[in-house]
PyMOL Python script that loads the backbone (N, CA, C, O; Angstrom):
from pymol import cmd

cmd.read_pdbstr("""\
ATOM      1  N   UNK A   1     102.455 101.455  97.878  1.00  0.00           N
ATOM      2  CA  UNK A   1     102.922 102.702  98.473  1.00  0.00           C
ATOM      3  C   UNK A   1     103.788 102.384  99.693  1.00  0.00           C
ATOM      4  O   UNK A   1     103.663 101.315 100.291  1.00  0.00           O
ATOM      5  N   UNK A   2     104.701 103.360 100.070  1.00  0.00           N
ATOM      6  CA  UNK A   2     105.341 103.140 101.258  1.00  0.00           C
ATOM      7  C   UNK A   2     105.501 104.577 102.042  1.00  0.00           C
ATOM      8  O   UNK A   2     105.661 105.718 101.607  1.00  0.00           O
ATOM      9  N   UNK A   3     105.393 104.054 103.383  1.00  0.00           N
ATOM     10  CA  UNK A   3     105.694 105.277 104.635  1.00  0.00           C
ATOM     11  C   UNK A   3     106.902 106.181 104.035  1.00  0.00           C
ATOM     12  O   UNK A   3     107.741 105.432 103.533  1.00  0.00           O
ATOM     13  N   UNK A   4     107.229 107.430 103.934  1.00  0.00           N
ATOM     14  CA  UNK A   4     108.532 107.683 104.222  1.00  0.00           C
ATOM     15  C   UNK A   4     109.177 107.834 105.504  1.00  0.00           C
ATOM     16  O   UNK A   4     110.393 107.691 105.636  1.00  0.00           O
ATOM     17  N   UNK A   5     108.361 108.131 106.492  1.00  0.00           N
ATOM     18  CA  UNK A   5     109.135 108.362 107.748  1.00  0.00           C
ATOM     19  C   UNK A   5     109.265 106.564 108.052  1.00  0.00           C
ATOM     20  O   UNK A   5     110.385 106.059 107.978  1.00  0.00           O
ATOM     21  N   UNK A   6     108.140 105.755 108.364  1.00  0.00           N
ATOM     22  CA  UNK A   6     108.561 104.435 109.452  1.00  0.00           C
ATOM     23  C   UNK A   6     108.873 103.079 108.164  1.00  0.00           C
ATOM     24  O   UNK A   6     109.007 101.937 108.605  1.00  0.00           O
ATOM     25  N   UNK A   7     108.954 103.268 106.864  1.00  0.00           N
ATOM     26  CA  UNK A   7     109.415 102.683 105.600  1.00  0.00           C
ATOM     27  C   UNK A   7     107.786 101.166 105.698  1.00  0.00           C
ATOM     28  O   UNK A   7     107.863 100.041 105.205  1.00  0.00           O
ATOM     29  N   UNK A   8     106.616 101.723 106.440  1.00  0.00           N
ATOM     30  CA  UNK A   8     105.609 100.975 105.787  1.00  0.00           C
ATOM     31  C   UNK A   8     105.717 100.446 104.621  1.00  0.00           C
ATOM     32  O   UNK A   8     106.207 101.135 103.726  1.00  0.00           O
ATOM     33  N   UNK A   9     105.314  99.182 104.364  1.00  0.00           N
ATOM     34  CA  UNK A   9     104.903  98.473 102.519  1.00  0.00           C
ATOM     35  C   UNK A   9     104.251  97.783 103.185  1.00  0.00           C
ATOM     36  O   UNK A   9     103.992  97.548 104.365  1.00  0.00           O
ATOM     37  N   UNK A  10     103.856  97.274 101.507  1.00  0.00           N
ATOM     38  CA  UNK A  10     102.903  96.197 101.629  1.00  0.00           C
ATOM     39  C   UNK A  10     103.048  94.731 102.134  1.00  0.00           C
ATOM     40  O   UNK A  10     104.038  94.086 101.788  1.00  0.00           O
ATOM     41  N   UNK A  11     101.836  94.026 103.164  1.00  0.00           N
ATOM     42  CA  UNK A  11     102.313  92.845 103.463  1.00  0.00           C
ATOM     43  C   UNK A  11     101.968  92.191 102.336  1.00  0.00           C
ATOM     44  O   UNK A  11     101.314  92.678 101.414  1.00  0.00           O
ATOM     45  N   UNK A  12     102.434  91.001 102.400  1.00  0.00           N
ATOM     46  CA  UNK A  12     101.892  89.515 101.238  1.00  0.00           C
ATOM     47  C   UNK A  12     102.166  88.350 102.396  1.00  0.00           C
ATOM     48  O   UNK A  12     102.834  88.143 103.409  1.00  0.00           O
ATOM     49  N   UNK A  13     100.898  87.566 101.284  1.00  0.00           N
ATOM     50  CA  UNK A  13     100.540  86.269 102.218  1.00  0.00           C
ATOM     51  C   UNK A  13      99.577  85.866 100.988  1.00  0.00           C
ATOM     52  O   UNK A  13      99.556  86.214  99.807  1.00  0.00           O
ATOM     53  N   UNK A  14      98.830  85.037 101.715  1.00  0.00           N
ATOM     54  CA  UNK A  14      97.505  83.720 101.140  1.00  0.00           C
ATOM     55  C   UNK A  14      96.720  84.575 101.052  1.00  0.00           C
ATOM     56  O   UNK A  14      96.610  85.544 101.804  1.00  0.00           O
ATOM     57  N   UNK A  15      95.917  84.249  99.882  1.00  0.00           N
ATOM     58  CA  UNK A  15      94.159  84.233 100.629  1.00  0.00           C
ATOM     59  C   UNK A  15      93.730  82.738 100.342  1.00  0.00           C
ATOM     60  O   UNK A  15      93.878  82.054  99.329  1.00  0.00           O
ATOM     61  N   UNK A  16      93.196  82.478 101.466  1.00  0.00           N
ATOM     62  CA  UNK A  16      92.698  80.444 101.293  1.00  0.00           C
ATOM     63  C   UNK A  16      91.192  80.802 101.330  1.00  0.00           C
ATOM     64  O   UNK A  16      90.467  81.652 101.848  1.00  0.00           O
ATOM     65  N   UNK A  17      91.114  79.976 100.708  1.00  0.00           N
ATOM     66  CA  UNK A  17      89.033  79.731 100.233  1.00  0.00           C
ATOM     67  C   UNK A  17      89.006  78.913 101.283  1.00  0.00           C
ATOM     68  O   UNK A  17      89.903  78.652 102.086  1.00  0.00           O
ATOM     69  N   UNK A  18      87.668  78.443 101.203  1.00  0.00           N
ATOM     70  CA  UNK A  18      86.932  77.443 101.791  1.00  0.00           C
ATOM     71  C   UNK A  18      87.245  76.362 101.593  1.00  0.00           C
ATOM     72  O   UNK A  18      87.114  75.513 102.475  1.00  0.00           O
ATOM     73  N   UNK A  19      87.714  76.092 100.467  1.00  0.00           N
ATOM     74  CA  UNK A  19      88.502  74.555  99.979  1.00  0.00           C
ATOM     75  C   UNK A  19      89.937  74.782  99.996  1.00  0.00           C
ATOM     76  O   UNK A  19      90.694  74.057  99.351  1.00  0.00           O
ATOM     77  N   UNK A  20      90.301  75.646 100.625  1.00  0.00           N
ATOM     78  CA  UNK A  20      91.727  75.576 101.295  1.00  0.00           C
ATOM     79  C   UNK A  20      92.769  75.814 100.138  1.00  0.00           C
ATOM     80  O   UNK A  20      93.898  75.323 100.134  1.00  0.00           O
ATOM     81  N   UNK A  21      92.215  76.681  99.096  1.00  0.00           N
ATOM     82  CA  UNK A  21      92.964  76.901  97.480  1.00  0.00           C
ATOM     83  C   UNK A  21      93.710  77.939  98.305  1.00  0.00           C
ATOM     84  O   UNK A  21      93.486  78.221  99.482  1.00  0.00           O
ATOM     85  N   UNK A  22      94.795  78.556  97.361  1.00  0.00           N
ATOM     86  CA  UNK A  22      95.527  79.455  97.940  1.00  0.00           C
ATOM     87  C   UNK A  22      96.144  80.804  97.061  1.00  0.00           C
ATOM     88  O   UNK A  22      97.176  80.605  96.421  1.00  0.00           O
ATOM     89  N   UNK A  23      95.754  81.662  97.039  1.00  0.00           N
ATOM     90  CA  UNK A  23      96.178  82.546  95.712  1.00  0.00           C
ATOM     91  C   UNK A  23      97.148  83.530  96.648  1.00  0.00           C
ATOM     92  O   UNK A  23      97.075  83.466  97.875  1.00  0.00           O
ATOM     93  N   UNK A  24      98.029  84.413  95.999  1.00  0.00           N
ATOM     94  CA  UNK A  24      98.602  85.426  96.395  1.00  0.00           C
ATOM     95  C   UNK A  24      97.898  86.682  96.978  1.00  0.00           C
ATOM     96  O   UNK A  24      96.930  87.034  96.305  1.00  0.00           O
ATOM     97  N   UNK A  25      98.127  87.341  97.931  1.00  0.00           N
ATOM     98  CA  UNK A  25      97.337  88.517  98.058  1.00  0.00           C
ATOM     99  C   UNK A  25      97.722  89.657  99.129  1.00  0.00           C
ATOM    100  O   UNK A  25      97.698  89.359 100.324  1.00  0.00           O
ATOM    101  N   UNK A  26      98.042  90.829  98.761  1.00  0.00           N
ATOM    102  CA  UNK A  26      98.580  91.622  99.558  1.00  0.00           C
ATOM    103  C   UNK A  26      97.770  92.553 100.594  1.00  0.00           C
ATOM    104  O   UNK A  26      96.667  93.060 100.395  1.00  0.00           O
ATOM    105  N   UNK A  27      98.716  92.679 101.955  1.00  0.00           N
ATOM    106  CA  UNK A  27      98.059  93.996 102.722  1.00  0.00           C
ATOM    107  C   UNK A  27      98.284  94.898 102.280  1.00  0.00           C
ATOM    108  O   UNK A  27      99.380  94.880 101.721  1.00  0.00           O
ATOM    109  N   UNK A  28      97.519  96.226 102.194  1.00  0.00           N
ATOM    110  CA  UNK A  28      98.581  97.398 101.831  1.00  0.00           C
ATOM    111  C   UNK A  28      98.115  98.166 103.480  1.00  0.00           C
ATOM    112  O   UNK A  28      97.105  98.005 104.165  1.00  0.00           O
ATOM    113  N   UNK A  29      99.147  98.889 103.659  1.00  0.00           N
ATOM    114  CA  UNK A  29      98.991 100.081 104.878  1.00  0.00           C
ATOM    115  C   UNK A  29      98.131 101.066 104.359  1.00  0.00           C
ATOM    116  O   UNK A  29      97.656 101.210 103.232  1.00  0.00           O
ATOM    117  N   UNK A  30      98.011 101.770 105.481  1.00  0.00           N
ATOM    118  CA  UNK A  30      97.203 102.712 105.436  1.00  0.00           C
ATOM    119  C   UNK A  30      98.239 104.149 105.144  1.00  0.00           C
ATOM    120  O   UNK A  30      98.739 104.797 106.064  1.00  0.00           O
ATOM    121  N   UNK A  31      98.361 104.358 104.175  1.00  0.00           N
ATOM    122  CA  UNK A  31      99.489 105.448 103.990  1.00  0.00           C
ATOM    123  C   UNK A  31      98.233 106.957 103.044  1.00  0.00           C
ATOM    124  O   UNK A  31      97.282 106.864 102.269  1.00  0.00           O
ATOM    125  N   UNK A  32      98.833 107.947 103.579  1.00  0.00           N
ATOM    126  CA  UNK A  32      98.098 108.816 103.392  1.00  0.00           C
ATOM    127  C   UNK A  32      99.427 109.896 102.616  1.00  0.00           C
ATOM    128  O   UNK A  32     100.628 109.689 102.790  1.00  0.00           O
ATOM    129  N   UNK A  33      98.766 111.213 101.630  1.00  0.00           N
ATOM    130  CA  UNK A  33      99.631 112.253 101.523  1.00  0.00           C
ATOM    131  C   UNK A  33      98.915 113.111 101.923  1.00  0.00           C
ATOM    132  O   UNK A  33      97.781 113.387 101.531  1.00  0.00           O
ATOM    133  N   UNK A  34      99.816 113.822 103.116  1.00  0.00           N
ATOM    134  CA  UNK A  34      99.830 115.047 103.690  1.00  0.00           C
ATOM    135  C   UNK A  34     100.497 116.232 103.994  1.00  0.00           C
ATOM    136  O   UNK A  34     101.652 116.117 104.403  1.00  0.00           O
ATOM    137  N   UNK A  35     100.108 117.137 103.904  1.00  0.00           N
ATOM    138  CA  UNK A  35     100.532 118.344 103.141  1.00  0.00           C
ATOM    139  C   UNK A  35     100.931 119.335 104.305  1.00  0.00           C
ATOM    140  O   UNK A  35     100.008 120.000 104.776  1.00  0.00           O
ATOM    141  N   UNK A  36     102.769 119.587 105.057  1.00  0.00           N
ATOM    142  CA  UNK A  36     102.552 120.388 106.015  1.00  0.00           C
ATOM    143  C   UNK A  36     103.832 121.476 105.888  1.00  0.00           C
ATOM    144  O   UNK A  36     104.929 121.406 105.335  1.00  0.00           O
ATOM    145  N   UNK A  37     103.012 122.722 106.834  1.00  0.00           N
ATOM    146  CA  UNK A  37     103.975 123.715 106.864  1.00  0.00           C
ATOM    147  C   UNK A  37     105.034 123.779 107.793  1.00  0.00           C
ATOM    148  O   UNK A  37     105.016 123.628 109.015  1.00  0.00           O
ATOM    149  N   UNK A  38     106.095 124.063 106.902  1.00  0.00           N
ATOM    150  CA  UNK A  38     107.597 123.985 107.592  1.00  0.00           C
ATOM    151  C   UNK A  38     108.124 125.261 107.723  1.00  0.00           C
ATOM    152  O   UNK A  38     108.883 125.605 106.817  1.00  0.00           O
ATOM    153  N   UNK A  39     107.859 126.275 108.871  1.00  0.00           N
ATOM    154  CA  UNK A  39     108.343 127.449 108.799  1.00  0.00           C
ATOM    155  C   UNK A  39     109.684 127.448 108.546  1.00  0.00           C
ATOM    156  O   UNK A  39     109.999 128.451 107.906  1.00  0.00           O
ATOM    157  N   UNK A  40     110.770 126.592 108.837  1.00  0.00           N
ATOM    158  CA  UNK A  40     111.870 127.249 108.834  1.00  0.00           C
ATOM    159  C   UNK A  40     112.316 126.987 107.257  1.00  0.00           C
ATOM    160  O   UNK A  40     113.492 127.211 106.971  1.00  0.00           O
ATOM    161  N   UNK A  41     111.509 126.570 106.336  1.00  0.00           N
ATOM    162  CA  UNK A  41     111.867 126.357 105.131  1.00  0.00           C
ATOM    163  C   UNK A  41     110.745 127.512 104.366  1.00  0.00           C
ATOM    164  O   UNK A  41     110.791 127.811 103.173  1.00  0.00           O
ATOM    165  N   UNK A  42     109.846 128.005 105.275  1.00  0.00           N
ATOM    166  CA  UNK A  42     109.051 128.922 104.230  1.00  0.00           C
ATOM    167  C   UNK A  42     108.082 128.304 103.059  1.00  0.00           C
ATOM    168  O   UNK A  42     107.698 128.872 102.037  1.00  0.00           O
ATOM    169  N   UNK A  43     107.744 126.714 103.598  1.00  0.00           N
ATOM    170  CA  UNK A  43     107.107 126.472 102.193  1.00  0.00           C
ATOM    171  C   UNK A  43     106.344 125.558 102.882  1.00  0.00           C
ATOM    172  O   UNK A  43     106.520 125.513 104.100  1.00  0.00           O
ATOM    173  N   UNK A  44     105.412 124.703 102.307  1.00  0.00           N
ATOM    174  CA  UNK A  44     104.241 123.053 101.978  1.00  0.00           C
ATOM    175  C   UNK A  44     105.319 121.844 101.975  1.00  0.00           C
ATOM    176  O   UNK A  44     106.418 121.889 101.422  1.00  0.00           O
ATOM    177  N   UNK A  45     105.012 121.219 102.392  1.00  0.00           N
ATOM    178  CA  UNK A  45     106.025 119.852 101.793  1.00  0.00           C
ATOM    179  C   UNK A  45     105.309 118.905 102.176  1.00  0.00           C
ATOM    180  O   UNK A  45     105.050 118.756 103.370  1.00  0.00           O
ATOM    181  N   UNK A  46     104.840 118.054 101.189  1.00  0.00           N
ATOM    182  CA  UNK A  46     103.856 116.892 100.956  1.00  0.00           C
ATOM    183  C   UNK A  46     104.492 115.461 101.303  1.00  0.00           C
ATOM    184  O   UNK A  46     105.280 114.929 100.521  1.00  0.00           O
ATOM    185  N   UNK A  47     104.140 114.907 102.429  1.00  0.00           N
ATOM    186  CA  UNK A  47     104.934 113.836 102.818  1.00  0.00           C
ATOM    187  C   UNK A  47     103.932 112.366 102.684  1.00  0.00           C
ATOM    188  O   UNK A  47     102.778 112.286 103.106  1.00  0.00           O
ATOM    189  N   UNK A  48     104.537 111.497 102.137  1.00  0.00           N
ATOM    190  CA  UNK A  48     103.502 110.315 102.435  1.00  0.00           C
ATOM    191  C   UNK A  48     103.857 109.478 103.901  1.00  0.00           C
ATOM    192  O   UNK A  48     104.906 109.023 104.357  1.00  0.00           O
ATOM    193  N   UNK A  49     102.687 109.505 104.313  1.00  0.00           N
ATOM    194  CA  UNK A  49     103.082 108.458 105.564  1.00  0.00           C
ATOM    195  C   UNK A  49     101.938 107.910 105.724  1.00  0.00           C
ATOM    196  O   UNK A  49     100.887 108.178 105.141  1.00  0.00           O
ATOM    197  N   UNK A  50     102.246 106.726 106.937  1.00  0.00           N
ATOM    198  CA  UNK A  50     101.224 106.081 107.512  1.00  0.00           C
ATOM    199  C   UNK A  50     100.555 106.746 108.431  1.00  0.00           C
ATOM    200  O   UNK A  50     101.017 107.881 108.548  1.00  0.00           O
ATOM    201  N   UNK A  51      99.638 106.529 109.157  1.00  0.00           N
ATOM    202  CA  UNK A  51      98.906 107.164 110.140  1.00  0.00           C
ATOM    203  C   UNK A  51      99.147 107.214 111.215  1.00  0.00           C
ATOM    204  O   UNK A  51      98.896 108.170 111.948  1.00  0.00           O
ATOM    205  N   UNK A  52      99.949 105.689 111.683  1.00  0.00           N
ATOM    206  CA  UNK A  52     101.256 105.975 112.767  1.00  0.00           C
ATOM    207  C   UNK A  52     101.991 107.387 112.565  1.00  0.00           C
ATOM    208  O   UNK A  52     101.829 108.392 113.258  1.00  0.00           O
ATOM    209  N   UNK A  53     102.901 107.222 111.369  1.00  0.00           N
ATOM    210  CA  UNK A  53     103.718 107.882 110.907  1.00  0.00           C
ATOM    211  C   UNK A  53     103.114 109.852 111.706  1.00  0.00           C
ATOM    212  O   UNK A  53     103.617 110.691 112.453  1.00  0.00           O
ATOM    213  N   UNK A  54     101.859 109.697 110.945  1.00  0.00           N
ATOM    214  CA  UNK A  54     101.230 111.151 110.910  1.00  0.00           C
ATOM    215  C   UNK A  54     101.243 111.531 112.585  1.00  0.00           C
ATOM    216  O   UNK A  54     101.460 112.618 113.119  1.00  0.00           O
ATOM    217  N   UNK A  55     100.821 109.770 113.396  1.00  0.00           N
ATOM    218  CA  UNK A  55     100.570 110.240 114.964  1.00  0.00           C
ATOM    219  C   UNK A  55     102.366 110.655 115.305  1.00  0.00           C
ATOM    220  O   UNK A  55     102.505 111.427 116.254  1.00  0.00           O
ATOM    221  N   UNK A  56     103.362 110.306 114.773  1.00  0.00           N
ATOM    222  CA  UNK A  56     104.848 110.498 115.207  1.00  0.00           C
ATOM    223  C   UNK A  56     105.061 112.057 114.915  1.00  0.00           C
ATOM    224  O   UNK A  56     105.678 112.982 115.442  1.00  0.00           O
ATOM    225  N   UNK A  57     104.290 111.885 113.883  1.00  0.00           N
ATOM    226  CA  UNK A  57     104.613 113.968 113.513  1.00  0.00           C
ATOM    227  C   UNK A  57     104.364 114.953 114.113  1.00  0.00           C
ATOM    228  O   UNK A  57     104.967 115.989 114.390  1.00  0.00           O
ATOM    229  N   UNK A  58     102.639 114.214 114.444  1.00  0.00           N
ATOM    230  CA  UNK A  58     101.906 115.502 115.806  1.00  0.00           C
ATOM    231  C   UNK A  58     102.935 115.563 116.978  1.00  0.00           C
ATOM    232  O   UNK A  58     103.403 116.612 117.421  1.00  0.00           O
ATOM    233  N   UNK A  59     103.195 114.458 117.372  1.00  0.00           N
ATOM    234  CA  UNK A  59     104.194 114.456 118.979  1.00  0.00           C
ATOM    235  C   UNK A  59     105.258 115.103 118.444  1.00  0.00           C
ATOM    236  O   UNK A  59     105.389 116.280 118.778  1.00  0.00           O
ATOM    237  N   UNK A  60     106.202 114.546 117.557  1.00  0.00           N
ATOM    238  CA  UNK A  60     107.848 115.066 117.981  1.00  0.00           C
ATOM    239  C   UNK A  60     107.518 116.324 116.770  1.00  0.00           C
ATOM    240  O   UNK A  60     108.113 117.306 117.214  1.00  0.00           O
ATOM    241  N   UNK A  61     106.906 116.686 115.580  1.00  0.00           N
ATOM    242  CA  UNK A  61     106.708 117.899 115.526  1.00  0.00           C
ATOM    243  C   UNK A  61     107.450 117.915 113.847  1.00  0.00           C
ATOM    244  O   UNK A  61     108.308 117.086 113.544  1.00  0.00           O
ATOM    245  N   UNK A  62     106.955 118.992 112.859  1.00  0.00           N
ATOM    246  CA  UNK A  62     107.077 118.847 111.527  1.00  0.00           C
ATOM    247  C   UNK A  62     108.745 118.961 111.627  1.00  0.00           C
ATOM    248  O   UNK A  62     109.551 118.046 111.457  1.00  0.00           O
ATOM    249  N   UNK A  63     108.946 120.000 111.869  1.00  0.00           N
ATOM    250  CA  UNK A  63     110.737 120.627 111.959  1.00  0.00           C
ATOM    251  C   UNK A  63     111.802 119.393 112.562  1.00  0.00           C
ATOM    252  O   UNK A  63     112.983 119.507 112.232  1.00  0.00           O
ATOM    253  N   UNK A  64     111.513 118.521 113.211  1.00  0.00           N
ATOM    254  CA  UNK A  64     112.268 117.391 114.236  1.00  0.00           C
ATOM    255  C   UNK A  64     112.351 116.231 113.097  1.00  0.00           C
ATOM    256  O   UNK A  64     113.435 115.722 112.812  1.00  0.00           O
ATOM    257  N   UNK A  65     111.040 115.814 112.414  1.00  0.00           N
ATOM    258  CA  UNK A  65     110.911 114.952 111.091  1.00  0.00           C
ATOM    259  C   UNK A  65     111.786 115.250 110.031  1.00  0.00           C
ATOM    260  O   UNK A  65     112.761 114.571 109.710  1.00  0.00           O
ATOM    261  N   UNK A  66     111.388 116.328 109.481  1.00  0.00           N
ATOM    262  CA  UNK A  66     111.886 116.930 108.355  1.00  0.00           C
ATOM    263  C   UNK A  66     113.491 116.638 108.693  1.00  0.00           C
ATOM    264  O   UNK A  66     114.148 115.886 107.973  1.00  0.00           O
ATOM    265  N   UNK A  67     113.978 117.205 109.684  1.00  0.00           N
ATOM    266  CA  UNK A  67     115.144 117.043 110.018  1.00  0.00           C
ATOM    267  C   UNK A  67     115.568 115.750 109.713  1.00  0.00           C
ATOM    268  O   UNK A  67     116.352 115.818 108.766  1.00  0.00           O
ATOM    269  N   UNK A  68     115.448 114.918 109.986  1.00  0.00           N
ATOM    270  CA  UNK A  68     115.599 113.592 110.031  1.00  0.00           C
ATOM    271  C   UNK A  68     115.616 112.702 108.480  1.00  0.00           C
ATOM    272  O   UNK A  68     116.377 111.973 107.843  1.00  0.00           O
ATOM    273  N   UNK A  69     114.147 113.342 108.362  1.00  0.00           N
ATOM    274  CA  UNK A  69     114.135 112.581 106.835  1.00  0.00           C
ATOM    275  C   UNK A  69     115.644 113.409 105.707  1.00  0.00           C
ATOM    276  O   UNK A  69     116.165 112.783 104.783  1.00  0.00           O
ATOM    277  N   UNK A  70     115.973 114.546 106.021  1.00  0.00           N
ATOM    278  CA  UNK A  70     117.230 114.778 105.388  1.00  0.00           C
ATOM    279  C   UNK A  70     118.617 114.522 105.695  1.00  0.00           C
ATOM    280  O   UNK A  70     119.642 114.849 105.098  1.00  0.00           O
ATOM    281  N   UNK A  71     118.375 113.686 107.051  1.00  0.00           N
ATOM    282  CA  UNK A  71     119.608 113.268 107.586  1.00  0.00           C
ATOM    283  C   UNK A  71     119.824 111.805 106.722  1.00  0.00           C
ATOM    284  O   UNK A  71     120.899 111.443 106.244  1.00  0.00           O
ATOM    285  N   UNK A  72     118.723 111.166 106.655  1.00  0.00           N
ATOM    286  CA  UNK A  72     118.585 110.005 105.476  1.00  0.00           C
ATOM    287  C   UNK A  72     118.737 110.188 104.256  1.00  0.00           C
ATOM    288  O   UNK A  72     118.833 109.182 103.554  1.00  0.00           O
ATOM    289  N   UNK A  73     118.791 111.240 103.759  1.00  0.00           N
ATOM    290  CA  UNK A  73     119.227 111.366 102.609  1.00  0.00           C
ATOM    291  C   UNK A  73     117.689 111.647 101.396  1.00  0.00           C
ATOM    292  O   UNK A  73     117.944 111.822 100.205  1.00  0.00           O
ATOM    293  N   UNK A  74     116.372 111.653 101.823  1.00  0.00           N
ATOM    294  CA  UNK A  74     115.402 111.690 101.694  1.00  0.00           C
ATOM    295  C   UNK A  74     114.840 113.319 101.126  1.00  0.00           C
ATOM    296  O   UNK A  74     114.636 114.140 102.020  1.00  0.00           O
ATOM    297  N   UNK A  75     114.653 113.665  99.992  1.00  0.00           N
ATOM    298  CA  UNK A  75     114.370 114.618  99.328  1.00  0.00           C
ATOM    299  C   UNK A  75     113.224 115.290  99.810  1.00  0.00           C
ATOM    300  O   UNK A  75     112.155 114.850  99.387  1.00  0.00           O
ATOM    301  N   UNK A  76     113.197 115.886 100.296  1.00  0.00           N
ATOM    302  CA  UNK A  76     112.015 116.730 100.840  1.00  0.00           C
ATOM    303  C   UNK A  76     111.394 118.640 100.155  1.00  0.00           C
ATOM    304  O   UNK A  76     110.432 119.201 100.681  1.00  0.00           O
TER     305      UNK A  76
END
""", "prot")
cmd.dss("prot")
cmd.show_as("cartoon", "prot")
cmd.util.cbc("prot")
cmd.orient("prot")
C-alpha cells in the first residue's frame, strides 16, 4: 500500500537469523483508509494515508489537502 498524501511504501531489507542467513523482507507503513467530509464538494472521499499523513490533515485541514492532492493530478 502507499500514502497518497506523503507517497509512504514499503521498506525492504534482510531478515538475518541467528546464523546470520539472510532472506528478503519488507516494512510496510502504517497506512490506513479514511473516510472524510469535504463540504465544498458535498460528498465522503476515502483517502488512504499514513497516520502521519492523517496527523497533516487534522492541522492544515480536509479542503487545503484535497486541494493539493488535485493540484497533483490525483483523483479524488
Amino acid at each position: 500500500m502507499r500514502c497518497q498524501l506523503t507517497g509512504r511504501e514499503p521498506g525492504f531489507g534482510n531478515r538475518v537469523s541467528h546464523s546470520h542467513r539472510k532472506t528478503r523482507r519488507r516494512w510496510n507503513p502504517n497506512v490506513q483508509r479514511k473516510r472524510y467530509w469535504v463540504p465544498s464538494l458535498n460528498r465522503f472521499v476515502t483517502l488512504t494515508l499514513s497516520t502521519k499523513a492523517i496527523k497533516t490533515v487534522d492541522k492544515q485541514g480536509i479542503e487545503s489537502v484535497v486541494a493539493r492532492l488535485r493540484a497533483q493530478g490525483v483523483r479524488v
